[in-house]
N, C-alpha and C positions, 0 to 999 in steps of 0.2 A: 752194489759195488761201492757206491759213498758212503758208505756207513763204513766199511772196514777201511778206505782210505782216511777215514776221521781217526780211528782206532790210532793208526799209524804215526799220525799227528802226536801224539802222547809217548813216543819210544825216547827212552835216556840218547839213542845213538841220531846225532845233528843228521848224517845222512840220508836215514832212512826218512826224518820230517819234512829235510828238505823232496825227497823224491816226492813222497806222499802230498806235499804242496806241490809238485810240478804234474803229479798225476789229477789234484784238483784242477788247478789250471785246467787242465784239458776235459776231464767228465763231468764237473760242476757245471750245475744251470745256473745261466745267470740270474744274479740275483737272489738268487737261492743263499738264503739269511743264514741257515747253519754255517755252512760252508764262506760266505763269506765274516764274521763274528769269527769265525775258528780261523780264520787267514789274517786278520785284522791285530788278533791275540799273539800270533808268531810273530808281526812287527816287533816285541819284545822279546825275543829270543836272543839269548845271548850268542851265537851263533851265526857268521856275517852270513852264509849259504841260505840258511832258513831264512833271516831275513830279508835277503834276495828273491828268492822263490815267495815270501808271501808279497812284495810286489810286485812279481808277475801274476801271482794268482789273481790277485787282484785287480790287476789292468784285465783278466778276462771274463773275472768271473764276476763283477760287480756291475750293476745298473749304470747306465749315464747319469752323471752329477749327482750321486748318492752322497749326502751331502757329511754322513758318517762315515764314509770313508776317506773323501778327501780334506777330512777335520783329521783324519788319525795320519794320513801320507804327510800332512804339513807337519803335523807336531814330530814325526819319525824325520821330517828331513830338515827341521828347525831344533833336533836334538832335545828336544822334549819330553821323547819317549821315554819315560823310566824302566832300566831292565829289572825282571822277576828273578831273587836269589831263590825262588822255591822251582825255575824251570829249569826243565835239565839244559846240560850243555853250557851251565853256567860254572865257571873253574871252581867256584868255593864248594863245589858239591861233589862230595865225599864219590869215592866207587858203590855204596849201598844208594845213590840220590840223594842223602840228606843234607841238609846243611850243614855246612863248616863254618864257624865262628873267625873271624880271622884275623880276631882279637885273642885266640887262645895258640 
C-alpha cells in the first residue's frame, strides 16, 4: 500500500500529493527512510497544501531528532528552501508539465 501512495506523490494535480502525504502520515513506519526522503522532497513543492501535508507527515512519520529532517524544517522555515521549476504545481509549467521559460 506504500508503494502506490509513493506513486501518488509524483501526480501533476497539488491535491492528490497533498492527500497521498496525509495518507503517508498515517500508514508510513516510522522512520521508514523512503517515505520520509519522499516527504522531506515535498517541502519544495510549490504548492502551500503539499507543503503543509509534508510537515505533518513529517511530524509522524520521522524518528526523534533525526537530525536530517530537522536540518531541512529549519531551512523550509528560515526560507532557505529553494523551490523546484521542474516540480509540478509550479505556475511556469505548461498543461503538458514542461517548463515555461518566463523569459519568452
Amino acid at each position: 500500500l506504500v508503494d502506490e501512495v509513493l506513486m501518488c506523490l509524483n501526480d501533476a494535480n497539488a491535491c492528490c500529493r497533498a492527500e497521498a502525504l496525509f495518507c503517508l502520515s498515517r500508514i508510513g513506519a516510522v522512520g521508514h527512510v523512503v517515505c520520509v526522503s519522499k516527504a522531506i522532497k515535498h517541502l519544495q513543492d510549490n504548492d502551500l497544501k503539499v507543503r503543509l501535508a509534508a510537515v505533518e507527515a513529517l511530524s509522524r512519520i520521522s524518528s526523534r531528532r533525526d537530525s536530517t529532517v530537522i536540518s531541512a524544517l529549519i531551512a523550509h522555515l528560515q526560507g532557505t528552501v529553494r523551490k523546484d521549476p521542474t516540480r509540478p504545481g509550479d505556475p511556469r509549467n505548461g498543461p503538458s508539465g514542461k517548463y515555461i521559460d518566463p523569459g519568452r
